[in-house]
C-alpha positions as CSV (number, residue, x, y, z in Angstrom):
1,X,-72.0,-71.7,-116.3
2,X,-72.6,-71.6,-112.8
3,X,-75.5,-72.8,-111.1
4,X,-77.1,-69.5,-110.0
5,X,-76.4,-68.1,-113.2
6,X,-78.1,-71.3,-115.1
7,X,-81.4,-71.3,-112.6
8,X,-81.3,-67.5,-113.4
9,X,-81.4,-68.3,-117.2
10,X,-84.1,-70.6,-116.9
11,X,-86.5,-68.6,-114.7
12,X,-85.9,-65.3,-117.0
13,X,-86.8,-67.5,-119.8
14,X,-90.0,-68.6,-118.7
15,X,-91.5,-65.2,-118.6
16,X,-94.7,-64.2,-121.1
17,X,-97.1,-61.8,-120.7
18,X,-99.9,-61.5,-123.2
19,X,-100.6,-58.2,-123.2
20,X,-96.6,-57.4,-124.5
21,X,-97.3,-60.3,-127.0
22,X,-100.5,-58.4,-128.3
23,X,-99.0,-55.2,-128.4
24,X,-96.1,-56.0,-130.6
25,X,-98.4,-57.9,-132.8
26,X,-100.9,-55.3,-132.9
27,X,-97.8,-52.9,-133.8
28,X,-95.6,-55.4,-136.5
29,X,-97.8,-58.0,-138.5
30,X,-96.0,-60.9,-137.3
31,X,-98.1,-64.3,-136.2
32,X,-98.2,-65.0,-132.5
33,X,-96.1,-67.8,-132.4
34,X,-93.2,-65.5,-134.2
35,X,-93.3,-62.4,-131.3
36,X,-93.1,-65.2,-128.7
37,X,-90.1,-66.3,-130.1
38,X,-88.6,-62.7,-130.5
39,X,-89.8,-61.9,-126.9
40,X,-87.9,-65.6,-126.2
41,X,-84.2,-64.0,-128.3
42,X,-85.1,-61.1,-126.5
43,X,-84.8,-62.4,-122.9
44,X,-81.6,-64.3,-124.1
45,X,-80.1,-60.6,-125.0
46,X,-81.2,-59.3,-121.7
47,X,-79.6,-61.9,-120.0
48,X,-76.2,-61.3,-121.3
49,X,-76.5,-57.7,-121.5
50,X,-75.8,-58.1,-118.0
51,X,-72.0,-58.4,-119.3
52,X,-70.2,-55.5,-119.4
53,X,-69.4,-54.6,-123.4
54,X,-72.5,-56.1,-124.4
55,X,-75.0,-53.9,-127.1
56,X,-77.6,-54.1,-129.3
57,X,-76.5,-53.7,-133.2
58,X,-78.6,-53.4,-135.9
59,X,-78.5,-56.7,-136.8
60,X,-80.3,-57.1,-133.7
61,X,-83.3,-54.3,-134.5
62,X,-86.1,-56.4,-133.7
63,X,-85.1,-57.9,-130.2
64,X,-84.9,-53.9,-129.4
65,X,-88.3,-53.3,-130.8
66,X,-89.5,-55.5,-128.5
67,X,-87.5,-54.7,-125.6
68,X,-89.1,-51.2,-125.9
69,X,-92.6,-52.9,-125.9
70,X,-91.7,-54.7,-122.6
71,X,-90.6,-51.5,-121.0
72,X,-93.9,-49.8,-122.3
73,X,-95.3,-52.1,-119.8
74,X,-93.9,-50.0,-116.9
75,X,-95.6,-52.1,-113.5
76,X,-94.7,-55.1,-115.4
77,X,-91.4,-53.9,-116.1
78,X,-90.2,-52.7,-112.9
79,X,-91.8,-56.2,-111.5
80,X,-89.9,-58.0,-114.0
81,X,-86.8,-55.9,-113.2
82,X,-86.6,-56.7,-109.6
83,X,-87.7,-60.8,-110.4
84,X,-85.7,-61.6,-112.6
85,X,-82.5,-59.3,-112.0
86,X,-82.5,-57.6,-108.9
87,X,-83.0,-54.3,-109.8
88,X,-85.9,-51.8,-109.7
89,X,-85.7,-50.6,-113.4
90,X,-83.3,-53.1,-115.5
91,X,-81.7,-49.8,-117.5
92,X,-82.3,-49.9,-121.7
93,X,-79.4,-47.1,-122.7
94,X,-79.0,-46.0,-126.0
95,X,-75.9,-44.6,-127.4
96,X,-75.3,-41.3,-126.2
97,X,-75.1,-37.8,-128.3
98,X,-71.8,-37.5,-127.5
99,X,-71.2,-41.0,-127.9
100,X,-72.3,-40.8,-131.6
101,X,-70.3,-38.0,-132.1
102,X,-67.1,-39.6,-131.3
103,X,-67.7,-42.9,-133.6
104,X,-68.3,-40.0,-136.5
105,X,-65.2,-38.5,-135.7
106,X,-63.1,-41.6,-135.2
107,X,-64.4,-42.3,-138.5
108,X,-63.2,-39.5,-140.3
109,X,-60.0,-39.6,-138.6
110,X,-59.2,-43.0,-138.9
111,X,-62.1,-45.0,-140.4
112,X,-60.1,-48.4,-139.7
113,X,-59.0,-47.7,-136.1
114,X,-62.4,-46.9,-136.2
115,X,-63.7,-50.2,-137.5
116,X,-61.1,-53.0,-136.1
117,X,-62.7,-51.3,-132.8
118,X,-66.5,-51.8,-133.7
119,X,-65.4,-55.2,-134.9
120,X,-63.7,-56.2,-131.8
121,X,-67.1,-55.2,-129.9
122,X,-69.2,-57.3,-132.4
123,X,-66.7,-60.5,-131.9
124,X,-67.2,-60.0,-127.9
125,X,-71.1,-60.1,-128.6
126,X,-71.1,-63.1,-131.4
127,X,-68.7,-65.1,-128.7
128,X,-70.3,-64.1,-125.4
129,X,-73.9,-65.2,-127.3
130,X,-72.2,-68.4,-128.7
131,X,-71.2,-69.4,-125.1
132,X,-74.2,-68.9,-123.1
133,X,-76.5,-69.8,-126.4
134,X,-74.5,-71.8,-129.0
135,X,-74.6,-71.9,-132.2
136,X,-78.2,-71.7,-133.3
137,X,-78.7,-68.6,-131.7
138,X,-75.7,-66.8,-133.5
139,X,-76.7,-68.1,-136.3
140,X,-80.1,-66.6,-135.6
141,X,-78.8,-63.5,-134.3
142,X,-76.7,-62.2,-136.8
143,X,-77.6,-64.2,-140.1
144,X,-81.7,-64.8,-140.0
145,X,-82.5,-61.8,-138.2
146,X,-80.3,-59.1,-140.3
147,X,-82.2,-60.4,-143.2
148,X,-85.7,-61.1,-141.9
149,X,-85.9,-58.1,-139.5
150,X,-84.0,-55.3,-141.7
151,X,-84.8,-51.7,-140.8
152,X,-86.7,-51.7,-144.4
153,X,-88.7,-55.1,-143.4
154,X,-89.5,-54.3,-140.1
155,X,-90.9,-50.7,-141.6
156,X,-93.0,-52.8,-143.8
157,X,-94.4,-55.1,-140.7
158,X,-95.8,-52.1,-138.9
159,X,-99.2,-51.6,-138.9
């Protein structure tokens, strides 16, 4: 890692705002200490979502969650945005209509075309995050989190 990409890490990482903290504990009943450190995993996705190919899977649920919280936080946001990566709005984008619409019909036509393809995305993430983060954070990432932050956990930490 280059030095302007490493001070660049470290400065993003230092961000915390109370007010997205409280929020996403007032919406999931998680202790403080716990959203600080998904706001923390978050920032780490942000940063390398900078790489092209990078996306959020499920796996990955609650660093969205929050994400959307941060963005929620629109003055903050487009200050963040422009501090920490140069840009007035630092862009969240979802999978398109038409995007879903093709994964279900590469499915159907060739469901392992289809997965060898989402698999080769997912090995791009898992490295990219083990080189910039290491281990402990893919471990984190795609072992802890699936399990701890489920769709059906999560629903049962709203409030």
């Amino acid at each position: 890692m280059n030095q302007i990409i490493e001070d660049q890490l470290v400065k993003l990482l230092s961000f915390t705002d109370e007010n997205v903290i409280s929020r996403f504990m007032d919406m999931y009943d998680v202790p403080e200490t716990e959203a600080q450190d998904i706001l923390l995993e978050t920032l780490k996705f942000l940063y390398i979502s900078q790489i092209p190919g990078i996306f959020i899977p499920d796996d990955l649920l609650i660093v969205d969650e929050m994400w959307h919280n941060l963005i929620l936080f629109t003055p903050l946001y487009h200050k963040f945005s422009m501090e920490y990566f140069n840009t007035p709005y630092f862009h969240h984008l979802p999978a398109t209509k038409a995007e879903k619409k093709q994964r279900k019909e590469d499915m159907r036509i060739d469901p392992d075309k289809a997965k060898k393809k989402y698999l080769k995305k997912l090995e791009f993430l898992l490295s990219t995050t083990y080189d910039y983060f290491g281990a402990e954070t893919v471990e984190k990432w795609f072992k802890v989190y699936p399990e701890k932050y489920s769709k059906e956990n999560i629903k049962k930490l709203r409030t």
